[in-house]
MOPAC internal coordinates of N, CA, C and O (Angstrom, degrees):
PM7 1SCF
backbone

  N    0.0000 0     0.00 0     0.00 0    0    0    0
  C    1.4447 1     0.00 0     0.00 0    1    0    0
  C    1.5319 1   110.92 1     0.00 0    2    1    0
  O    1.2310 1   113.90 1   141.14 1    3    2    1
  N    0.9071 1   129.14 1   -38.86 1    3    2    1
  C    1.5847 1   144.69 1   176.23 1    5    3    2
  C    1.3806 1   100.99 1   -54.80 1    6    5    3
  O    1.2310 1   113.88 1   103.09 1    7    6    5
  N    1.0475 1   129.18 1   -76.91 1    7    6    5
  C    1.3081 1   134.83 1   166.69 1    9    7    6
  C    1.3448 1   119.34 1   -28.56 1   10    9    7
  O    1.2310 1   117.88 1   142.01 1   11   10    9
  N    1.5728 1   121.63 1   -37.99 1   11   10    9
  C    1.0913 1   113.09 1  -174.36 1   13   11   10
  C    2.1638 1   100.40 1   -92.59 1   14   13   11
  O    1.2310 1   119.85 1   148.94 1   15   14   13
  N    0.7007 1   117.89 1   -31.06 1   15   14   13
  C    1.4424 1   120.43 1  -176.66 1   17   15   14
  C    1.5570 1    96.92 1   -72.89 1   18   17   15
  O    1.2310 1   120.35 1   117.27 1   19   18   17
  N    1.3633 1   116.93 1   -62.73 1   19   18   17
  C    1.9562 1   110.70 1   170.72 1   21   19   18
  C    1.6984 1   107.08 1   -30.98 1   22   21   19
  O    1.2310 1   116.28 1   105.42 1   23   22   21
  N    1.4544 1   124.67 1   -74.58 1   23   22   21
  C    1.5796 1   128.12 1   176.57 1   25   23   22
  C    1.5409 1    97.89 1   -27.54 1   26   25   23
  O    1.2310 1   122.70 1   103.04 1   27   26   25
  N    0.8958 1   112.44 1   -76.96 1   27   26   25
  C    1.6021 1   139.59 1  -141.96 1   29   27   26
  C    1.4774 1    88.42 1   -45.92 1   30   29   27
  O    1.2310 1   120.70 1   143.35 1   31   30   29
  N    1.4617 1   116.26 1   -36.65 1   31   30   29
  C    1.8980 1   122.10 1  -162.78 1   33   31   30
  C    1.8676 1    89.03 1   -69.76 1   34   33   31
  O    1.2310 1   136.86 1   118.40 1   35   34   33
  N    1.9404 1    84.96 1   -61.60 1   35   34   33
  C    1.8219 1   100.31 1  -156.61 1   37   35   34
  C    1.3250 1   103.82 1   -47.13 1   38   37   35
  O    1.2310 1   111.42 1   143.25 1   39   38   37
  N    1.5382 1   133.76 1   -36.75 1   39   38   37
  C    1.2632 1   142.80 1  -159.00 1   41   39   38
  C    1.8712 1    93.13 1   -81.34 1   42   41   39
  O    1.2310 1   104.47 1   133.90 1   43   42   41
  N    1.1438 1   146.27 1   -46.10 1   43   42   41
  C    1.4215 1   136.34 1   161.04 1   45   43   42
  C    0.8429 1   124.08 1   -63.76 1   46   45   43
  O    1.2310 1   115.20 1   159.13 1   47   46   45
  N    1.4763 1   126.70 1   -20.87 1   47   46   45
  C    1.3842 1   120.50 1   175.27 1   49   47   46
  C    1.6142 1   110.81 1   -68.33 1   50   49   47
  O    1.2310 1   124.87 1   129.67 1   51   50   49
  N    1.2635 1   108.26 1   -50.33 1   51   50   49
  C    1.3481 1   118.47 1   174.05 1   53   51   50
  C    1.2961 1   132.59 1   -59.88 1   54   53   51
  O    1.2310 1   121.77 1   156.28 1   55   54   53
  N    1.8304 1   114.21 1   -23.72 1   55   54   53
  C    1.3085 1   117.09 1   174.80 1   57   55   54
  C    2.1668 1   106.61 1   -81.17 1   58   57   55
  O    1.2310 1   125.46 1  -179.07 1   59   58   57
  N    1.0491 1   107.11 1     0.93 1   59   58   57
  C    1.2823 1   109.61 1  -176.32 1   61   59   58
  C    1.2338 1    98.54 1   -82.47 1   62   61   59
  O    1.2310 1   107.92 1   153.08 1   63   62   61
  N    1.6592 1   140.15 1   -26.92 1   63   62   61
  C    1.0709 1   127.13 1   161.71 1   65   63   62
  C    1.3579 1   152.64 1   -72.21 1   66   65   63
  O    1.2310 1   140.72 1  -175.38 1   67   66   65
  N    1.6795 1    77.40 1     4.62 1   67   66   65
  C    1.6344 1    91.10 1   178.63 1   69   67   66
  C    1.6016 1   110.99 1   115.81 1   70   69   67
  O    1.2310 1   113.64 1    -5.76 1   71   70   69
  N    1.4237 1   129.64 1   174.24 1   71   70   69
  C    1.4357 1   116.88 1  -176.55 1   73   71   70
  C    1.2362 1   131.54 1   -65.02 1   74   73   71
  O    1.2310 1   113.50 1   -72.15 1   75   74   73
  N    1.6260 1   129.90 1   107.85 1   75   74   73
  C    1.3201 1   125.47 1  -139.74 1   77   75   74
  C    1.5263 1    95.71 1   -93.45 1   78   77   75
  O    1.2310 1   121.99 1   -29.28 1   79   78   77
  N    1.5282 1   113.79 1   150.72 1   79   78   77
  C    1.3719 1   125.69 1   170.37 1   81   79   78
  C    1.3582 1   104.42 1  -116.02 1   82   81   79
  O    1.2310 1   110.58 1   155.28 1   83   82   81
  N    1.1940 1   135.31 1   -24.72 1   83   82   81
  C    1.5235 1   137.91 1  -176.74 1   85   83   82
  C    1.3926 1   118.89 1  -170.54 1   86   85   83
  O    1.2310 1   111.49 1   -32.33 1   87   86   85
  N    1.2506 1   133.64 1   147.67 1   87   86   85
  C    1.8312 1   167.36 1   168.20 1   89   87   86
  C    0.9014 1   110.32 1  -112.18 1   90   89   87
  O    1.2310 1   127.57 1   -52.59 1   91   90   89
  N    1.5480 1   103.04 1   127.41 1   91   90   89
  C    1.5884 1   112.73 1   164.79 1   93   91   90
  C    1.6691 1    96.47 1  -124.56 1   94   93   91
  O    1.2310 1   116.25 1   -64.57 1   95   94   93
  N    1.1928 1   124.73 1   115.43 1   95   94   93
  C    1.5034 1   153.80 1   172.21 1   97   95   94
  C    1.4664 1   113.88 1   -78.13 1   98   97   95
  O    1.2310 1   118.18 1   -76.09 1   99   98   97
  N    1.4068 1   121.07 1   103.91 1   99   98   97
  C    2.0036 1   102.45 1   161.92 1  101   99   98
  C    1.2446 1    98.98 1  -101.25 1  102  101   99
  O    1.2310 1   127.50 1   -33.80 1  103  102  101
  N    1.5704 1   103.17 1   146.20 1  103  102  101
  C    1.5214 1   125.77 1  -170.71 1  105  103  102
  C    1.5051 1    91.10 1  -121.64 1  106  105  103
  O    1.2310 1   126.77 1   -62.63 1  107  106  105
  N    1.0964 1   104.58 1   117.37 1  107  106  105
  C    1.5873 1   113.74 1   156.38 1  109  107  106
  C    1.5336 1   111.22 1   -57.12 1  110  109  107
  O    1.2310 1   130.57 1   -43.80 1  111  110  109
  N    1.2576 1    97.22 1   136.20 1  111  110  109
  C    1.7207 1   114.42 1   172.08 1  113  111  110
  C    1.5838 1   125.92 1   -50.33 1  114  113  111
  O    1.2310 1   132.99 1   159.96 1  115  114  113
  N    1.4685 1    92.51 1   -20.04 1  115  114  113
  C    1.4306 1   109.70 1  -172.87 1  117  115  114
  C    1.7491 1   122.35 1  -133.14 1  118  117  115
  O    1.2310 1   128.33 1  -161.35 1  119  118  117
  N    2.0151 1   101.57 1    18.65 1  119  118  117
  C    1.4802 1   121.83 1  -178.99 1  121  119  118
  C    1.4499 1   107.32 1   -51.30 1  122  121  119
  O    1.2310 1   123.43 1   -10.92 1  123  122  121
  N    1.4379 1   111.03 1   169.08 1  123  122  121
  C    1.2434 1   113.36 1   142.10 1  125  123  122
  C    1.3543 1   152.38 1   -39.41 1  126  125  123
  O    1.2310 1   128.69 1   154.55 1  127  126  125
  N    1.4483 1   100.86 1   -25.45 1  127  126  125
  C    1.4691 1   116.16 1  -178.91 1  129  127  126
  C    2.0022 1    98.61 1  -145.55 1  130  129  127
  O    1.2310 1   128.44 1   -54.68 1  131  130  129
  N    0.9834 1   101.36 1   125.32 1  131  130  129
  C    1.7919 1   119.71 1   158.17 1  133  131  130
  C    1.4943 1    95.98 1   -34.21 1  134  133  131
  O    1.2310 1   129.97 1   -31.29 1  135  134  133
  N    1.7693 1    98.38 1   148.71 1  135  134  133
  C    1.3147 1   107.79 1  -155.64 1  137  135  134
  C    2.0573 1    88.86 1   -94.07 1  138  137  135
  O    1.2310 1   122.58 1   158.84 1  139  138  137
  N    1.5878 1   112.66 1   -21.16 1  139  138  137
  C    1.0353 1   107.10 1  -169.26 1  141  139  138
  C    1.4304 1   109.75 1   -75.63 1  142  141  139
  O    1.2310 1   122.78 1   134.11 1  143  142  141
  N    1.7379 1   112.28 1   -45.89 1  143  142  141
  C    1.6453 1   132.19 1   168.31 1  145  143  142
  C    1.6148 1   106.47 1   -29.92 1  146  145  143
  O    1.2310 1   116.92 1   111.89 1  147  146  145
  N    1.6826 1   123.47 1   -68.11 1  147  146  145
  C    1.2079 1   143.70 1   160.55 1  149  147  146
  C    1.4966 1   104.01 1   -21.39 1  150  149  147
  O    1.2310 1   114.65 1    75.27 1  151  150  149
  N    1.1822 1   127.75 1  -104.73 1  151  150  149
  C    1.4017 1   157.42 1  -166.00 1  153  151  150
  C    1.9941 1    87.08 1   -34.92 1  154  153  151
  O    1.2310 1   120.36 1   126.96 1  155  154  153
  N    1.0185 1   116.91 1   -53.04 1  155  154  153
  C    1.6549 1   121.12 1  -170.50 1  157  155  154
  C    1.4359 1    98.50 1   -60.82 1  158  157  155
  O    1.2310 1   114.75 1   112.96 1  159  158  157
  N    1.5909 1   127.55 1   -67.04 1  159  158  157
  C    1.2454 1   128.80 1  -167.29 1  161  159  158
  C    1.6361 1   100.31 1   -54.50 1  162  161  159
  O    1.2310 1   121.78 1   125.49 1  163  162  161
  N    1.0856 1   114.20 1   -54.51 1  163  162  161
  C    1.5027 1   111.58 1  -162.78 1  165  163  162
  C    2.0483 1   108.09 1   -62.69 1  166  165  163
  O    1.2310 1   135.24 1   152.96 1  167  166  165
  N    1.0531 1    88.12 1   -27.04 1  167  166  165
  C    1.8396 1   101.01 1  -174.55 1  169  167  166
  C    1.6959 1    95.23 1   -62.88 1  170  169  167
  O    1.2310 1   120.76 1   123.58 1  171  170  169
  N    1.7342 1   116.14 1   -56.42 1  171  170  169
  C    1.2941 1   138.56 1  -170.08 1  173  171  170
  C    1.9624 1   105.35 1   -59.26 1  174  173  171
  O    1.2310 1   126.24 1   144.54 1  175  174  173
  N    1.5132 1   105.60 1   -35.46 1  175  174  173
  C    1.5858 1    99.39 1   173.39 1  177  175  174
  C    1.0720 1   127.22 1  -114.09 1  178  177  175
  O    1.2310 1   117.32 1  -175.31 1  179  178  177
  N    1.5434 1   122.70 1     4.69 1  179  178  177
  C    1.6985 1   132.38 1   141.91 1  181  179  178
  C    1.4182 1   132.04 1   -98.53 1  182  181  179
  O    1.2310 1   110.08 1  -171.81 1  183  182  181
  N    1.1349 1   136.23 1     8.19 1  183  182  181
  C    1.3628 1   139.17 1  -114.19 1  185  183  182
  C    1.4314 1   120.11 1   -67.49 1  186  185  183
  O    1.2310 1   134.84 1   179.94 1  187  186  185
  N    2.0757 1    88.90 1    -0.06 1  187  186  185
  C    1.7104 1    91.59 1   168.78 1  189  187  186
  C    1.3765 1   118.14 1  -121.96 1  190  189  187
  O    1.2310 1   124.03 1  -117.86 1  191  190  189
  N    1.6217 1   109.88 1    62.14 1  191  190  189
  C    1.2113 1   135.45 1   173.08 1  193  191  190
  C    1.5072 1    97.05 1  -135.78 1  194  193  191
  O    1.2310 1   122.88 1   -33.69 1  195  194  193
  N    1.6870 1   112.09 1   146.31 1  195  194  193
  C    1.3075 1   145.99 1  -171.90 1  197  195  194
  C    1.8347 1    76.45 1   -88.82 1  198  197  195
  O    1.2310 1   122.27 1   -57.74 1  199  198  197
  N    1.1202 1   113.25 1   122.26 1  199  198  197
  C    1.7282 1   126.61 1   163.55 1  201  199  198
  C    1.5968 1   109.91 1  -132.40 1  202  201  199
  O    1.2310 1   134.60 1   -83.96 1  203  202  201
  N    1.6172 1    89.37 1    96.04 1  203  202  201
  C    1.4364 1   114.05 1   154.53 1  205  203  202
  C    1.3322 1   141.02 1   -66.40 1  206  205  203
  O    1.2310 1   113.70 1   -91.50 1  207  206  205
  N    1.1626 1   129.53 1    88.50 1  207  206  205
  C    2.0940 1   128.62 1   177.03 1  209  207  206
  C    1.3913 1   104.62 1   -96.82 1  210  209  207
  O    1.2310 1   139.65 1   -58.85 1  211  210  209
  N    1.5841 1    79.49 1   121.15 1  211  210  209
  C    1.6084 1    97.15 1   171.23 1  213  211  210
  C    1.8355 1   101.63 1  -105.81 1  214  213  211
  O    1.2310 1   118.52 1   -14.64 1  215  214  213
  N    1.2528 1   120.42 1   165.36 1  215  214  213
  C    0.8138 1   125.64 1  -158.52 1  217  215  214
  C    1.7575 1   115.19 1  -124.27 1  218  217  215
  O    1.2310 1   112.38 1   -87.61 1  219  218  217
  N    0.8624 1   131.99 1    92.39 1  219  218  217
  C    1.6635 1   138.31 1  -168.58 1  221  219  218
  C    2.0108 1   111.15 1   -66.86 1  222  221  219
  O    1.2310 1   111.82 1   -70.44 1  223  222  221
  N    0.4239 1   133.02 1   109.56 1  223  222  221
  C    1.6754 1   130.42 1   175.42 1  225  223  222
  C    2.0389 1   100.00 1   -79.93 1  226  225  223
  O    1.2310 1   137.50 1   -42.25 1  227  226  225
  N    1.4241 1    83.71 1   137.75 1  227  226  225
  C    1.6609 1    93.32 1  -168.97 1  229  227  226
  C    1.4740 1   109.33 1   -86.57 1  230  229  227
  O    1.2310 1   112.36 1   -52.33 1  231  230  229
  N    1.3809 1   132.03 1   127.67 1  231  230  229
  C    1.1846 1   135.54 1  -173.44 1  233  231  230
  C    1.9146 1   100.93 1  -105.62 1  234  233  231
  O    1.2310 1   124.79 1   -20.39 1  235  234  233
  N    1.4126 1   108.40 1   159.61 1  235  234  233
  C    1.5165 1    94.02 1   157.57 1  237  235  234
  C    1.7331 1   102.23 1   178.62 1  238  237  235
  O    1.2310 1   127.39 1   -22.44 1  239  238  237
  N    0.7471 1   103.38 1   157.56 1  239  238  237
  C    1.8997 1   127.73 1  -177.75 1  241  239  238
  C    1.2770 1   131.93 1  -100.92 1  242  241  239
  O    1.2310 1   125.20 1   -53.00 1  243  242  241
  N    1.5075 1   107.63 1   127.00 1  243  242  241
  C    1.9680 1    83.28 1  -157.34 1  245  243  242
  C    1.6290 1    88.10 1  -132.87 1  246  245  243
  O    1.2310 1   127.51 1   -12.81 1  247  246  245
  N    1.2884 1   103.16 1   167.19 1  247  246  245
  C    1.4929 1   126.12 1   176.25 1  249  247  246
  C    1.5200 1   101.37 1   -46.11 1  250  249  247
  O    1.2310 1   103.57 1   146.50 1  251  250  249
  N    1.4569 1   147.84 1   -33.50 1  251  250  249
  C    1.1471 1   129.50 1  -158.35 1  253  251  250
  C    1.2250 1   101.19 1  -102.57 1  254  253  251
  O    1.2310 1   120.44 1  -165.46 1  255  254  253
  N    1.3330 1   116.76 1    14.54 1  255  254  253
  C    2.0747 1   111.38 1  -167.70 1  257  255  254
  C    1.3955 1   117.42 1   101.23 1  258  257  255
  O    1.2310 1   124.43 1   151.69 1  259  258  257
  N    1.3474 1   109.10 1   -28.31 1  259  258  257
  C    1.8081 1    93.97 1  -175.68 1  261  259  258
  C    1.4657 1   114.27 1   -91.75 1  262  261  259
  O    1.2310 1   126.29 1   -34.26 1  263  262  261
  N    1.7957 1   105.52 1   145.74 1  263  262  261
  C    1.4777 1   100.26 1  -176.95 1  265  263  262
  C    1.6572 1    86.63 1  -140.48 1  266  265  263
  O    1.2310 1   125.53 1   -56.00 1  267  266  265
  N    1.3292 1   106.97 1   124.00 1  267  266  265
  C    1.4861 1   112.69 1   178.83 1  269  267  266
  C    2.0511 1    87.24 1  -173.69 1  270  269  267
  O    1.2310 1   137.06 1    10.26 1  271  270  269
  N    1.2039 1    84.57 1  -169.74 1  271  270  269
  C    1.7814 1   101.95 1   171.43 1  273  271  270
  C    1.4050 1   102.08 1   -87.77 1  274  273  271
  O    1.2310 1   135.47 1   -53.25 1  275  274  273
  N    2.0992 1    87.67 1   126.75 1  275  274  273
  C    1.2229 1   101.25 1   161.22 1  277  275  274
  C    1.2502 1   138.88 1   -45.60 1  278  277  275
  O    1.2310 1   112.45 1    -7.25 1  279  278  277
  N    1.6070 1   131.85 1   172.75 1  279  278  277
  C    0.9340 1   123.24 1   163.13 1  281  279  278
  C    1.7399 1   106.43 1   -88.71 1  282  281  279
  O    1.2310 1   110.76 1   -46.07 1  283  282  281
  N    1.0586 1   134.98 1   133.93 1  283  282  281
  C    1.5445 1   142.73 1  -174.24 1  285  283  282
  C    2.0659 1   106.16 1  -109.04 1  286  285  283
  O    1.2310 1   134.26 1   -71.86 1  287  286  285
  N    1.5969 1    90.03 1   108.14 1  287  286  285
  C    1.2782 1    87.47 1   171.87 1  289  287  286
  C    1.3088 1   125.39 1  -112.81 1  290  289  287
  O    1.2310 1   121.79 1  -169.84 1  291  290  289
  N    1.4948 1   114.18 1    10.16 1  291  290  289
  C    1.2384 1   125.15 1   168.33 1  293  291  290
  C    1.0661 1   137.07 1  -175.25 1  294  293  291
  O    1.2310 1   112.27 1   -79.42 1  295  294  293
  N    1.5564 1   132.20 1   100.58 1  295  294  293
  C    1.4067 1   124.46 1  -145.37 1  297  295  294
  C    1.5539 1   103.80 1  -117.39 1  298  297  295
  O    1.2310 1   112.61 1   -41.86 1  299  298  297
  N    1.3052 1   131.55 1   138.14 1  299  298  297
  C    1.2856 1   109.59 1   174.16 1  301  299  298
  C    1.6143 1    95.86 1  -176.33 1  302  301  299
  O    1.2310 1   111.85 1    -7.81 1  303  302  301
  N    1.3627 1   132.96 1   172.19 1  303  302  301
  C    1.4411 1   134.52 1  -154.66 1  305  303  302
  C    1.1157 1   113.32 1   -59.53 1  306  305  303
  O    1.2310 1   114.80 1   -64.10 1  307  306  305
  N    1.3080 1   127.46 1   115.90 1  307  306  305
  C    1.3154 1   133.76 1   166.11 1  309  307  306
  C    2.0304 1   111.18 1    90.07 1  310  309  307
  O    1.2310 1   124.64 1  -165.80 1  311  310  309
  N    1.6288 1   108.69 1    14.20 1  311  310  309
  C    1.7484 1   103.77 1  -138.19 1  313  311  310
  C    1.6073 1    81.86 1  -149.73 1  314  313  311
  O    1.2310 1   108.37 1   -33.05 1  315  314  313
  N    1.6744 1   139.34 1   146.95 1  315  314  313
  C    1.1027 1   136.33 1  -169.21 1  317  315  314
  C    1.2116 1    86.75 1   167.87 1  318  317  315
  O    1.2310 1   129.90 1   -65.07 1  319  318  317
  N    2.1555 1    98.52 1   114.93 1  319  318  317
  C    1.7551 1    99.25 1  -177.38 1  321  319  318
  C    1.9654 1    76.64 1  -123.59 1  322  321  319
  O    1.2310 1   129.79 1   -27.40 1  323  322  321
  N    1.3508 1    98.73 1   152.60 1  323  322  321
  C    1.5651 1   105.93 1  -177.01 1  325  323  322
  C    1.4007 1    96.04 1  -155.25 1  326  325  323
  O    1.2310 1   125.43 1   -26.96 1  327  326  325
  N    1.6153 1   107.17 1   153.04 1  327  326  325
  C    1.5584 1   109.31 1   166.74 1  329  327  326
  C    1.3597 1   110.57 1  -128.77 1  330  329  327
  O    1.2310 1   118.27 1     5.79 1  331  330  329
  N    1.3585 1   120.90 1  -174.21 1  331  330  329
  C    1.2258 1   117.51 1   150.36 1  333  331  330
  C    1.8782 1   127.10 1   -86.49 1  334  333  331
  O    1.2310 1   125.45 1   -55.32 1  335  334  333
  N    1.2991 1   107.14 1   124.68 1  335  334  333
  C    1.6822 1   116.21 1  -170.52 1  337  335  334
  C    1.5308 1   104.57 1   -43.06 1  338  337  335
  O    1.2310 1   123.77 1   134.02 1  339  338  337
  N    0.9247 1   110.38 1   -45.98 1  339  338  337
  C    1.8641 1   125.21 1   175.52 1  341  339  338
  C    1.1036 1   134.52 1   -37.01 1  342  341  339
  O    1.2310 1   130.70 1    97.61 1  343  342  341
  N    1.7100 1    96.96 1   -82.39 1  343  342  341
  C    1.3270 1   120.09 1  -152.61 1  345  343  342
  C    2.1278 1    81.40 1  -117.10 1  346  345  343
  O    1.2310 1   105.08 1   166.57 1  347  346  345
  N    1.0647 1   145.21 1   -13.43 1  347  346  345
  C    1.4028 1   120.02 1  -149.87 1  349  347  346
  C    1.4643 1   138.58 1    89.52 1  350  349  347
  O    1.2310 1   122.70 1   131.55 1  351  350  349
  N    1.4198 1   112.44 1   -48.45 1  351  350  349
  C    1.1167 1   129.87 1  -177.54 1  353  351  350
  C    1.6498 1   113.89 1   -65.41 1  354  353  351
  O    1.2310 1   121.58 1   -14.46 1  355  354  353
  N    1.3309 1   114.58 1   165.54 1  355  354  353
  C    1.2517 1   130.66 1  -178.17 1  357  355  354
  C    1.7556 1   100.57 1   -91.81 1  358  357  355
  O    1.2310 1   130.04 1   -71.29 1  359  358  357
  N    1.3555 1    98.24 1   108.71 1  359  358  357
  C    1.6320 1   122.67 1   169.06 1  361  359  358
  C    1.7352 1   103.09 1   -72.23 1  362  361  359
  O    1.2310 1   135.45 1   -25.66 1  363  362  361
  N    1.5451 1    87.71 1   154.34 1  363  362  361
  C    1.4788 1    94.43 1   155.14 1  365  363  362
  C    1.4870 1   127.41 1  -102.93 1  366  365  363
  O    1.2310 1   123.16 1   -22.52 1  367  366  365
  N    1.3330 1   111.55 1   157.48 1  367  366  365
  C    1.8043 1    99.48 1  -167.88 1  369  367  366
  C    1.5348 1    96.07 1  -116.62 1  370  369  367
  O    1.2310 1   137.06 1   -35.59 1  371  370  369
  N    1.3767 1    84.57 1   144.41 1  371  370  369
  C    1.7379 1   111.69 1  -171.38 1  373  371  370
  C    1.4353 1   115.60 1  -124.15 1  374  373  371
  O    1.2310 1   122.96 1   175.17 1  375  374  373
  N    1.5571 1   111.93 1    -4.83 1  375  374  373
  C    1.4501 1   110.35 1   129.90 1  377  375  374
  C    1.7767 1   110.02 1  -169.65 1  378  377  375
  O    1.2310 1   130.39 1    18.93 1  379  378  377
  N    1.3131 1    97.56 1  -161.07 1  379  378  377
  C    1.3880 1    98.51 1  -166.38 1  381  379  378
  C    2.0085 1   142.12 1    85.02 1  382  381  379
  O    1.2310 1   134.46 1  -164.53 1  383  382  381
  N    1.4333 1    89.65 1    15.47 1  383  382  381
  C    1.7117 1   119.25 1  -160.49 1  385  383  382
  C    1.6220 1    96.42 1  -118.12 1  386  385  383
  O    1.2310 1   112.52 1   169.56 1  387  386  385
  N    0.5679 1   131.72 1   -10.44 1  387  386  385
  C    1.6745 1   130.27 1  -166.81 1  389  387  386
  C    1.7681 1   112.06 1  -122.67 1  390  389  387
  O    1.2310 1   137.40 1   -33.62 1  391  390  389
  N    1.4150 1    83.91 1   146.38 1  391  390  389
  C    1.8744 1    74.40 1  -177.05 1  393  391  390
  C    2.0502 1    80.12 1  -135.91 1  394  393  391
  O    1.2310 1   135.10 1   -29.31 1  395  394  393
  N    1.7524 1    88.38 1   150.69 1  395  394  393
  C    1.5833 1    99.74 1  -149.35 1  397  395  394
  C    1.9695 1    82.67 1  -151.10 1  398  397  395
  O    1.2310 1   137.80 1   -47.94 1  399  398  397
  N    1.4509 1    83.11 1   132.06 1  399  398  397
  C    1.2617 1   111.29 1   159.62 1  401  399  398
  C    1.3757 1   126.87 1   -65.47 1  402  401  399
  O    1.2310 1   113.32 1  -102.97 1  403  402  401
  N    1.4076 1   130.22 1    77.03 1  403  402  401
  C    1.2993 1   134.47 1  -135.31 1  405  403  402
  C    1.6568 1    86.90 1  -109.56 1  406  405  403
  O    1.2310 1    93.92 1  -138.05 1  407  406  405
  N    1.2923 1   162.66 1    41.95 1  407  406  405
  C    1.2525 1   168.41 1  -128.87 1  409  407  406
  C    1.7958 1   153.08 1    32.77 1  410  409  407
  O    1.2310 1   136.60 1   -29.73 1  411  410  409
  N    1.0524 1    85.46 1   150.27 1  411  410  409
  C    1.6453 1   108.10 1  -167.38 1  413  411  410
  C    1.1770 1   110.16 1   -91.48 1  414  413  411
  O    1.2310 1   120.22 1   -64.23 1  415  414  413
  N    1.3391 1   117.18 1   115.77 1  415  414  413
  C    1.3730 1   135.62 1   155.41 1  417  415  414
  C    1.4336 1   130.73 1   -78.76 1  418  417  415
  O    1.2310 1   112.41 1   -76.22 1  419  418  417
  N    1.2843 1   131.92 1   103.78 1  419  418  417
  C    1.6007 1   138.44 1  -158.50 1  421  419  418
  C    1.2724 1   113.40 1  -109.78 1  422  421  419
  O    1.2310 1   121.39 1   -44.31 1  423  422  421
  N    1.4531 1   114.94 1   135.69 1  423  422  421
  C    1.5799 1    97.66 1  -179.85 1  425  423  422
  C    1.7560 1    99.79 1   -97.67 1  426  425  423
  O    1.2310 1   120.10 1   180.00 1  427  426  425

């Protein structure tokens, strides 16, 4: 369902620019929705748009000093369990969480 309400935004945002020929999408490594899940739905409700996923790598900073990419132990729709590689603990992420309308292609 996520997936389909995320499209549903990216797909208006883009028709505001006029008649779209192609999207290029970055999906954080660590979004709400899988970059492959994403990229499928949106293919499945435009299918005559060029749909581009780019792919964000998740960074993040944690209470014990380390700031690099988490360790990811489970990613899946709507669901993202991560620790810190280090220490264990749950880091905060400072990027890689957001999925962004990164451009519109118009004919």
């Amino acid at each position: 369902m996520h997936d389909t309400l995320i499209s549903h935004d990216i797909i208006g945002t883009a028709k505001k620019k006029g008649h779209v020929r192609a999207i290029t999408v970055e999906v954080g490594e660590l979004g709400h929705v899988p970059a492959d899940e994403l990229k499928e739905t949106l293919i499945r409700m435009v299918p005559e748009w060029d749909v581009r996923i780019e792919t964000k790598k998740a960074n993040s900073k944690c209470a014990c000093g380390y700031q690099g990419s988490p360790k990811i132990l489970e990613h899946s729709h709507g669901h993202a369990v991560y620790v810190c590689p280090e220490c264990g603990d749950v880091p905060q992420l400072t990027e890689g969480a957001d999925i962004v309308l990164k451009e519109v292609e118009i004919e």
